[in-house]
C-alpha positions as CSV (number, residue, x, y, z in Angstrom):
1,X,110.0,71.3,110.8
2,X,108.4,68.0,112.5
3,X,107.3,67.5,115.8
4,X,108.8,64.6,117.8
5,X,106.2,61.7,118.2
6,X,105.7,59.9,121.4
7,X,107.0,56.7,121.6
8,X,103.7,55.6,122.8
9,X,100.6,57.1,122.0
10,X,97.9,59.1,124.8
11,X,95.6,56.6,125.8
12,X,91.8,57.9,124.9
13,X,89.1,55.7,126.5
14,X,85.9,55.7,125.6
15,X,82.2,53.8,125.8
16,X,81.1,51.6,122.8
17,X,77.9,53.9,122.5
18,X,79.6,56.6,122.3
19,X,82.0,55.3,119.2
20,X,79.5,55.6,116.5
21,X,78.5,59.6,117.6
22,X,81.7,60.0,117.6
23,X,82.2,58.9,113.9
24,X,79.2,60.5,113.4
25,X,80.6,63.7,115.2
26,X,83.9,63.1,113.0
27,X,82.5,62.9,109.4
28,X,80.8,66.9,110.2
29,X,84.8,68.2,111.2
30,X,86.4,70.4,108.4
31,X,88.2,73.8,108.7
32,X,88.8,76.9,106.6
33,X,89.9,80.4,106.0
34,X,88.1,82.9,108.6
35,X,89.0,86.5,109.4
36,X,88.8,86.7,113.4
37,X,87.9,90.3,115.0
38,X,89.4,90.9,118.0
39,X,87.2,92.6,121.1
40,X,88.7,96.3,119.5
41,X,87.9,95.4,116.5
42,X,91.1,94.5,114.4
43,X,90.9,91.9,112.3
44,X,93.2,89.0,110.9
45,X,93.7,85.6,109.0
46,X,93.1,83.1,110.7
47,X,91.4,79.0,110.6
48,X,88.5,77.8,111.5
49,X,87.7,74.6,113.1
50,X,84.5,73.4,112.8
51,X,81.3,70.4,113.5
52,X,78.4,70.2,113.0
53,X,78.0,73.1,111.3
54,X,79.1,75.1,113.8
55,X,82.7,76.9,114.8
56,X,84.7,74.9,117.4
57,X,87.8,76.8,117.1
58,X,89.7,79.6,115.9
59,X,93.6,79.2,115.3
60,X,96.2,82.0,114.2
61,X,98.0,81.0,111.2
62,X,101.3,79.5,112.8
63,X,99.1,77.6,115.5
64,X,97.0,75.8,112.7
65,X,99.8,74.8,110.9
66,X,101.6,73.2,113.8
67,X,98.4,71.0,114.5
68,X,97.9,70.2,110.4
69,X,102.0,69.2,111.3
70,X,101.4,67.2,114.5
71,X,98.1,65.7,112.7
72,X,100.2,64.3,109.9
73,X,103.0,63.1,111.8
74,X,100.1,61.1,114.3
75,X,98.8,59.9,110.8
76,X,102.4,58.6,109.6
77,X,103.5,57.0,112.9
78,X,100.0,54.9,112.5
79,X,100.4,51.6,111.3
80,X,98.6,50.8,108.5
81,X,99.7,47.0,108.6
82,X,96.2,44.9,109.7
83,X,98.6,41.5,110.8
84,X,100.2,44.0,113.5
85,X,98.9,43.6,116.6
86,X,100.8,45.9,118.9
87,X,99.4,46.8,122.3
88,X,100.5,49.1,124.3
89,X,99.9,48.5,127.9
């Protein structure tokens, strides 16, 4: 199932020296299968999120594949097309 897409994307603002750490930040990002303990000591699948070598976050199964979903439908609605122009205001 696919998530609807804004028509217009969320607006993210941010300094120009703070671009490249944030590339740098980027290029450390990668997930992977953890098992998560809860405080009484159960334990389940789950995905890890993490930078810089360190855990960020820590989805259920269902959660992390409706945000590997929404991240591929962001990527798709993206145009790839350098002679496009289109700003949104």
């Amino acid at each position: 199932m696919t998530m609807p897409t804004n028509p217009k994307p969320k607006r993210f603002t941010t300094q120009p020296r703070m671009w490249e750490h944030n590339q740098e930040i980027s290029q450390t990002i990668n997930s992977d299968r953890v098992v998560i303990t809860r405080s009484d000591g159960s334990t389940f699948a789950g995905v890890g999120i993490f930078s810089l070598g360190r855990p960020r976050q820590m989805l259920h199964v269902e959660d992390a594949r409706r945000l590997a979903l929404q991240l591929a439908d962001a990527i798709e609605s993206i145009r790839l097309n350098p002679d496009d122009a289109e700003v949104y205001p």
